[in-house]
Structure formats: structure tokens, C-alpha cells
C-alpha positions in Angstrom: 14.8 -186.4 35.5 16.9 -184.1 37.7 18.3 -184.8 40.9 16.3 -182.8 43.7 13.0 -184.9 41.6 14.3 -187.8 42.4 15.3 -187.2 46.2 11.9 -185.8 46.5 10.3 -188.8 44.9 12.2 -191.1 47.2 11.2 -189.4 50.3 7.4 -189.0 49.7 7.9 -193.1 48.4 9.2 -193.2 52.0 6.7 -191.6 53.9 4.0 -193.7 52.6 5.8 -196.3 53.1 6.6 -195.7 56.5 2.7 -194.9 56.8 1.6 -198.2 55.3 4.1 -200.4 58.0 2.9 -198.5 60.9 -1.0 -198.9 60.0 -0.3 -202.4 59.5 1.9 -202.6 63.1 -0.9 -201.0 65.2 -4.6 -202.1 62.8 -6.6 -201.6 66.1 -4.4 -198.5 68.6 -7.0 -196.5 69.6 -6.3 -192.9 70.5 -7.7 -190.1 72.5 -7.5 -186.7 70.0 -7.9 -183.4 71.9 -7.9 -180.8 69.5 -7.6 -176.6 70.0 -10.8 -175.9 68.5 -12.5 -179.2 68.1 -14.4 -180.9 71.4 -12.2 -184.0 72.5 -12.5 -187.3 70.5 -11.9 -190.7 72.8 -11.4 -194.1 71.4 -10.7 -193.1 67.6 -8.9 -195.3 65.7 -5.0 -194.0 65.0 -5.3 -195.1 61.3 -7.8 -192.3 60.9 -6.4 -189.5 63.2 -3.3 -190.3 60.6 -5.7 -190.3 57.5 -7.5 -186.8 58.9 -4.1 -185.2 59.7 -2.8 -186.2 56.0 -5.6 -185.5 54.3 -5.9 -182.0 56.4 -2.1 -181.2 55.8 -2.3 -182.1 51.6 -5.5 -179.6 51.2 -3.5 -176.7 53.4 -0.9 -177.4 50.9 -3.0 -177.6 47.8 -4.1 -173.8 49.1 -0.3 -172.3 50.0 0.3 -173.6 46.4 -2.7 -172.5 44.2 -2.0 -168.8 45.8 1.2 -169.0 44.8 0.3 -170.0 41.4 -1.8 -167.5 41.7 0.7 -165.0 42.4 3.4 -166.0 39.5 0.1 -165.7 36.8 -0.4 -162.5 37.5 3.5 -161.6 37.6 3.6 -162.6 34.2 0.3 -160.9 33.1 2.4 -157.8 34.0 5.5 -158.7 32.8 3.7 -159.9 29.5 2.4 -155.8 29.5 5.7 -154.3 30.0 6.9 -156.3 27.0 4.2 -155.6 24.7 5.0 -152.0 25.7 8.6 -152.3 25.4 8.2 -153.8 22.2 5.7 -150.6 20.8 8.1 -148.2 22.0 11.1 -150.1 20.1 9.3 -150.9 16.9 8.2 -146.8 17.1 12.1 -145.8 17.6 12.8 -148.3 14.6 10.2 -146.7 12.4 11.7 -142.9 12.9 13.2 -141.1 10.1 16.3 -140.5 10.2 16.5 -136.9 9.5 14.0 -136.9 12.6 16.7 -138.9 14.7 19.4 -136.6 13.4 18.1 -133.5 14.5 17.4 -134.9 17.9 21.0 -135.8 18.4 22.2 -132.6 17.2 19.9 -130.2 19.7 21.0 -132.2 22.8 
């Protein structure tokens, strides 16, 4: 397992366990959530404002990476191209005669 795997393992190992001492420090806070595009929310429990925003921030994640996954696929759909058309071109230049090759050195 490589380092940067590890770090990153210990801090999400971290975060939810920073999560699960402060849900069980404040079972009952109550909070009042006034939202951009949303109508304001009173009395709503902080465990689930927190659960919301998690759950909201891992799916806005999940998106950012499956377009990104997206991207690299098609990156190597065309880089898998250019090699299968590097590879014709070089397998053609192997299979030339060499009389052929000859006489196209000499007239240049």
C-alpha cells in the first residue's frame, strides 16, 4: 500500500470519526437551515443537516469523478486508434521490398 493511500485512509477514518463523537455530543441540537434555493427549515435535527450535507457532497463527488472517468475512456479509445494506426503504417514499412525502399532513398 503506498503512502498518499494510507494518509488518505487515515484522514477519511478521521472524519468519520470526528462525525460519530460529535453526533454522539449533541443526539438532540436542533438547528435552523436556511438554504439559497430551498424555503427555510426550523427545528431540524443537526444529525441530519450533517447526514444531508454528506450524503449531498459524496453524490456531487461521485458525478465530478464518473465525468472524469469518462473523459480518460475516451482518451484511451483514441489513443488505442492512433496505435492501431501506427502499428498498420509500421508493419506496411516492414513489409516493403527493398529494391522499393532503395529507389526511394536514392531519388530524394
Amino acid at each position: 500500500m503506498s503512502l498518499l493511500r494510507a494518509i488518505r485512509m487515515i484522514l477519511v477514518a478521521a472524519i468519520v470519526l470526528g462525525a460519530i463523537v460529535f453526533t454522539v455530543k449533541n443526539p438532540s441540537q436542533r438547528v435552523r437551515l436556511d438554504l439559497v434555493f430551498f424555503p427555510v427549515r426550523e427545528n431540524v435535527l443537526l444529525i441530519e443537516a450533517l447526514f444531508w450535507a454528506m450524503l449531498g457532497g459524496g453524490l456531487v463527488g461521485l458525478s465530478f469523478a464518473g465525468l472524469k472517468l469518462l473523459e480518460l475512456q475516451t482518451q484511451v479509445g483514441s489513443e488505442r486508434r492512433a496505435r492501431h494506426r501506427l502499428q498498420s503504417e509500421l508493419t506496411a514499412l516492414r513489409n516493403l521490398p527493398l529494391e522499393d525502399a532503395e529507389s526511394d532513398e536514392g531519388g530524394v
